[in-house]
C-alpha positions as CSV (number, residue, x, y, z in Angstrom):
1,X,-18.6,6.3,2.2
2,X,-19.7,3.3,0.3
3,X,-18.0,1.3,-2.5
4,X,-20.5,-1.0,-3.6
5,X,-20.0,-2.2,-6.8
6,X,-16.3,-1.6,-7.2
7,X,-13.8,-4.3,-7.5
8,X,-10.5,-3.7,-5.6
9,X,-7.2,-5.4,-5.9
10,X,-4.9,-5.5,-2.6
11,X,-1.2,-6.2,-2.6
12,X,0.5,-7.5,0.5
13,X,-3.1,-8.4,1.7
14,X,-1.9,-11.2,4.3
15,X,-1.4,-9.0,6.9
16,X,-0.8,-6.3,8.5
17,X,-1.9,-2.9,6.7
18,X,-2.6,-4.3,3.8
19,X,-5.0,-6.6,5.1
20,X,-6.5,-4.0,7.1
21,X,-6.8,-2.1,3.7
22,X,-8.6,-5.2,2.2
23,X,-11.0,-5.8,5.4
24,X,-12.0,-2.6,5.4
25,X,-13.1,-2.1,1.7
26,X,-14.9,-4.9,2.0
27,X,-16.5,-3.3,5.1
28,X,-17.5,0.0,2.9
29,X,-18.9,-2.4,0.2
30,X,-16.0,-3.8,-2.6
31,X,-15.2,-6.7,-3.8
32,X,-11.6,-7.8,-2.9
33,X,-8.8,-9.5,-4.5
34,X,-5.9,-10.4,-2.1
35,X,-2.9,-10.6,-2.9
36,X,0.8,-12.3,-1.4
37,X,3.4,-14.3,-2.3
38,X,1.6,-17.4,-1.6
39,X,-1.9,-18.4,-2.1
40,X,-2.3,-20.0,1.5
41,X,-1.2,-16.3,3.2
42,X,-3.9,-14.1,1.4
43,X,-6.7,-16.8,1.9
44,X,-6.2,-15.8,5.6
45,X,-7.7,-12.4,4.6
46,X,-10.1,-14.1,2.2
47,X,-12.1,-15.8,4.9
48,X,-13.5,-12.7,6.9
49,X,-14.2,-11.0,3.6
50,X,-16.5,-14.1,2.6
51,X,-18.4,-14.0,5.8
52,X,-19.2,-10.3,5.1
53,X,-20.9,-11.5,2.4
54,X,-18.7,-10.0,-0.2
55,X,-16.7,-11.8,-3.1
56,X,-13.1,-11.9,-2.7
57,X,-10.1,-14.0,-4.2
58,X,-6.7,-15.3,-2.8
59,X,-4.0,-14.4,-5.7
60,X,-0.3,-15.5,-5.4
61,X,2.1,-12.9,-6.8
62,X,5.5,-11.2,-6.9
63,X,4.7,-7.7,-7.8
64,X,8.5,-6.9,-9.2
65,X,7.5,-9.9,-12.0
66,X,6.0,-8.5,-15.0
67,X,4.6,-11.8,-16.0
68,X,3.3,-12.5,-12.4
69,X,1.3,-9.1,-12.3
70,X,0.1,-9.7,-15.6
71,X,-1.5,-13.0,-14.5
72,X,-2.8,-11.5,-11.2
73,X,-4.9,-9.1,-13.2
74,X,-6.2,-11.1,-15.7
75,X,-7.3,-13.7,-12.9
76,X,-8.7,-11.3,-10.5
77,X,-10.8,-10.0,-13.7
78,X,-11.7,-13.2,-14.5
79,X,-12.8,-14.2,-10.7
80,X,-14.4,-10.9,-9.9
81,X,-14.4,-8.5,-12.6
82,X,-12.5,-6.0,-14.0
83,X,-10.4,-3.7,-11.2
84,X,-11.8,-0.3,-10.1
85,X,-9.5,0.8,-7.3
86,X,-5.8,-0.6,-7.1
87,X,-4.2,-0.3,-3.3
88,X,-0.4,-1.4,-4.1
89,X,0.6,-2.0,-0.7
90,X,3.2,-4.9,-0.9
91,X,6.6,-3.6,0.3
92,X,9.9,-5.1,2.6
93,X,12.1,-3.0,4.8
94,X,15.9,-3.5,5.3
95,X,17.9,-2.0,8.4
96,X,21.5,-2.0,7.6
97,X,24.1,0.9,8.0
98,X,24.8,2.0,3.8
99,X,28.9,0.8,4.1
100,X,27.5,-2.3,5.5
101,X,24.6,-2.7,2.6
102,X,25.1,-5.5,-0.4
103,X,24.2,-4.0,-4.1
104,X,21.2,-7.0,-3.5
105,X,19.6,-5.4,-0.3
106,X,19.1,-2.1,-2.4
107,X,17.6,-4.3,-5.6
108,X,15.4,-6.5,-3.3
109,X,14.6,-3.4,-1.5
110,X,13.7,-1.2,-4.5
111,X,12.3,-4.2,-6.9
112,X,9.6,-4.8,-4.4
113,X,8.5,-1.3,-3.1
114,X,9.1,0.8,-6.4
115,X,9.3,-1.5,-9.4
116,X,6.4,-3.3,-8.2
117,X,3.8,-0.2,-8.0
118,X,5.2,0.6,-11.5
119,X,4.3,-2.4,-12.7
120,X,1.1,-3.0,-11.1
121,X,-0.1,0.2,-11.8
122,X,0.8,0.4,-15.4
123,X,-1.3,-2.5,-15.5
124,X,-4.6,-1.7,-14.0
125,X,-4.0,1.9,-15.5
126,X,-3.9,0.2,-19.2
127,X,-6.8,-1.9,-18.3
128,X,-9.0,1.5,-17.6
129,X,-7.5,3.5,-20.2
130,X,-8.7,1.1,-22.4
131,X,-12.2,0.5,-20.9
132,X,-12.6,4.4,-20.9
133,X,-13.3,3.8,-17.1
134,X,-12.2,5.6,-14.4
135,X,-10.3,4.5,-11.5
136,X,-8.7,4.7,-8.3
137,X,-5.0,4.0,-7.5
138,X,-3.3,4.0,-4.2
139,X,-0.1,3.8,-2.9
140,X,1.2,3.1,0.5
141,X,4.4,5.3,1.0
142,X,5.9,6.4,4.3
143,X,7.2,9.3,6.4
144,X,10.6,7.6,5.7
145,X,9.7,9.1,2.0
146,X,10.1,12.5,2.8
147,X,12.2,12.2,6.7
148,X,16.0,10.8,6.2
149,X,16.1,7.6,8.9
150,X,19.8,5.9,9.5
151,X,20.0,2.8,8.4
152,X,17.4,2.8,5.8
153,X,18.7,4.1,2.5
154,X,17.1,1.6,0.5
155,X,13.7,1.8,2.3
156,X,13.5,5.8,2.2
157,X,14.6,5.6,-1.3
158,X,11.7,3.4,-2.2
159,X,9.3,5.4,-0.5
160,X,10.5,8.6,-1.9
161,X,10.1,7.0,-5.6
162,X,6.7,6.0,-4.6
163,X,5.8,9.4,-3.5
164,X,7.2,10.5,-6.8
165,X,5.4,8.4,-9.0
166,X,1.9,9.3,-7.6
167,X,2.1,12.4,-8.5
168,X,3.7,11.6,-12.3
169,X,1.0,9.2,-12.5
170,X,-2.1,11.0,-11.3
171,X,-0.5,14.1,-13.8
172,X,-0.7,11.5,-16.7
173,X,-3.9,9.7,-15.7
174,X,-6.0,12.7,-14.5
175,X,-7.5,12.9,-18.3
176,X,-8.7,9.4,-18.3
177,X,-10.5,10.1,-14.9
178,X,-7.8,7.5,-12.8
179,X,-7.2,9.8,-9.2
180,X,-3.5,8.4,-8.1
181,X,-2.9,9.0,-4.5
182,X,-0.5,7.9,-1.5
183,X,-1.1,7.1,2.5
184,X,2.4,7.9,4.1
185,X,1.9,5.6,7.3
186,X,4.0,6.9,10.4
187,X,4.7,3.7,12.9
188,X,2.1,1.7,13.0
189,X,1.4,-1.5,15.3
190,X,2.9,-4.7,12.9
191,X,4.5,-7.7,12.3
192,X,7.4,-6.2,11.3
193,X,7.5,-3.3,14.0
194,X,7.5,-5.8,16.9
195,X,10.0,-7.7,14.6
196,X,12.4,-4.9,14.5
197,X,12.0,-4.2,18.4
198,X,12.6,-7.8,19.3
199,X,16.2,-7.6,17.2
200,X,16.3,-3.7,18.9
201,X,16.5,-1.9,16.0
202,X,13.9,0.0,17.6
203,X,12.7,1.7,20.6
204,X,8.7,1.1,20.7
205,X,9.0,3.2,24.1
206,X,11.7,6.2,22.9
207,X,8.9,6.0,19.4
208,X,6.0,6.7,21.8
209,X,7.3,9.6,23.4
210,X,8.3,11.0,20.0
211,X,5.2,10.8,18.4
212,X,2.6,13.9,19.5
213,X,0.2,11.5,19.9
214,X,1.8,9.2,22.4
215,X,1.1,6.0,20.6
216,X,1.7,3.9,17.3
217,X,-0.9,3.7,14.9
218,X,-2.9,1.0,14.1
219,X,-3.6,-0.8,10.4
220,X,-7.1,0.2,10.7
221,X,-5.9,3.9,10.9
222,X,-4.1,4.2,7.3
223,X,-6.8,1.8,6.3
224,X,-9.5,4.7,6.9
225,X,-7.6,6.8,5.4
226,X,-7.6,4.8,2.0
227,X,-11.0,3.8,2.1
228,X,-11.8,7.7,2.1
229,X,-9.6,8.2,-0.8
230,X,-10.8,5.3,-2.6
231,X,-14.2,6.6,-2.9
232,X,-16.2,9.3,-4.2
233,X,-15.8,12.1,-1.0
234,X,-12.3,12.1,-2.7
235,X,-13.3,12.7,-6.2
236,X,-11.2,16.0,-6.1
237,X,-8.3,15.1,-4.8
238,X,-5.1,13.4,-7.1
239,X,-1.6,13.2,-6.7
240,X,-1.9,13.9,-2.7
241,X,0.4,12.1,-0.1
242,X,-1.6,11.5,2.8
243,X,0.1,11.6,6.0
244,X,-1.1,9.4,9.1
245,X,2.0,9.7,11.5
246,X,0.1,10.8,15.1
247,X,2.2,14.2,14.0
248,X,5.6,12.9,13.9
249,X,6.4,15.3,11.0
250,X,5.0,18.1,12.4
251,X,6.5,18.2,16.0
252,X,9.8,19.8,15.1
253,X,11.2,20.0,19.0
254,X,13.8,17.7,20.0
């Protein structure tokens, strides 16, 4: 699979998935802007992409800002040229029971993880629509999109919207040759899993003998599977929610 030639834009590209996502488009031949809410964080996910000998920019930008996406993509089309394949990956998670949740945990919540791939998308949609180009968007959902966890109203709800939208979207944009898709991650191997274990709002042990596989997955997993739907082997496939769990969905037994 090789995406030389394209220009991608990453949200959330400091770490974690969505620098995983970045590294490895760069690997399969992209260009990469990088994305987070401070310059300083993505250029931690610039460097590597440099020494591949690809191009690549660090971008600072809240993606539930209308202004601040519109700047990102006019500067990462300035820097690099104008976007081909949009991974909108930047996304928070909040673990509180729902009588215990403030109205602002559901708006930070849902500003960032819906709102934001509305607005991001809209934008790099517009931008092809009116180069008569066609594109690739992807989302990064969840199982928690389409399996009910306690404790995460605001997150599931997110997700679900996301999953939701991808498939409005890629009806719409299917004309103008823009393929929408999603990777529902399962638990992967982050920042903010180990982050949630150390407060013990979860059980990495009790997850790994849930998960068929026997183990969390890593970035570089969902980052695979977007790199395959970002290019051309894909060029059928739109408005699909991947799912890389290690079969969590699938095993039914309790």
């Amino acid at each position: 699979m090789t995406l030389h030639g394209k220009i991608a834009l990453v949200t959330g590209a400091s770490r974690g998935i969505g620098r995983e996502i970045a590294l490895a488009l760069a690997h399969a031949g992209a260009d990469v802007a990088c994305v987070a809410t401070r310059e300083e964080n993505a250029a931690h996910t610039v460097d590597p992409i440099l020494r591949l000998g690809r191009r690549a920019c660090a971008i600072a930008a809240r993606v539930e800002r209308p202004s601040d996406v519109a700047a990102m993509v006019e500067r990462a089309g300035r820097e690099l040229g104008p976007i081909d394949i949009l991974v909108n990956n930047a996304g928070i998670p909040t673990v509180r029971p729902v009588v215990d949740m403030a109205e602002g945990d559901w708006d930070a919540v849902l500003d960032v993880n819906a709102k934001g791939v509305f607005l991001c998308s809209q934008a790099v949609a517009r931008q092809l629509i009116a180069r008569k180009s066609p594109g690739v968007i992807l989302q990064i959902g969840s199982i928690s999109g389409i399996n009910a966890f306690p404790d995460r109203l605001a997150y599931c709800a997110s997700k679900a919207a996301v999953h939701h939208m991808t498939k409005v979207m890629a009806a719409e944009w299917a004309v103008h040759g823009i393929r929408v898709n999603c990777v529902a991650p399962g638990y992967i191997h982050s920042d903010i899993t180990a982050g949630l274990a150390e407060q013990g709002l979860l059980d990495l042990a009790a997850l790994r003998r849930r998960i068929p596989q026997g183990e969390l997955g890593q970035g570089r997993d969902v980052a695979q599977a977007a790199v395959y739907l970002a290019g051309d082997g894909a060029r059928y496939v739109t408005g699909s929610v991947l799912v890389v769990d290690g079969g969590w969905l699938a095993y039914g037994f309790v």
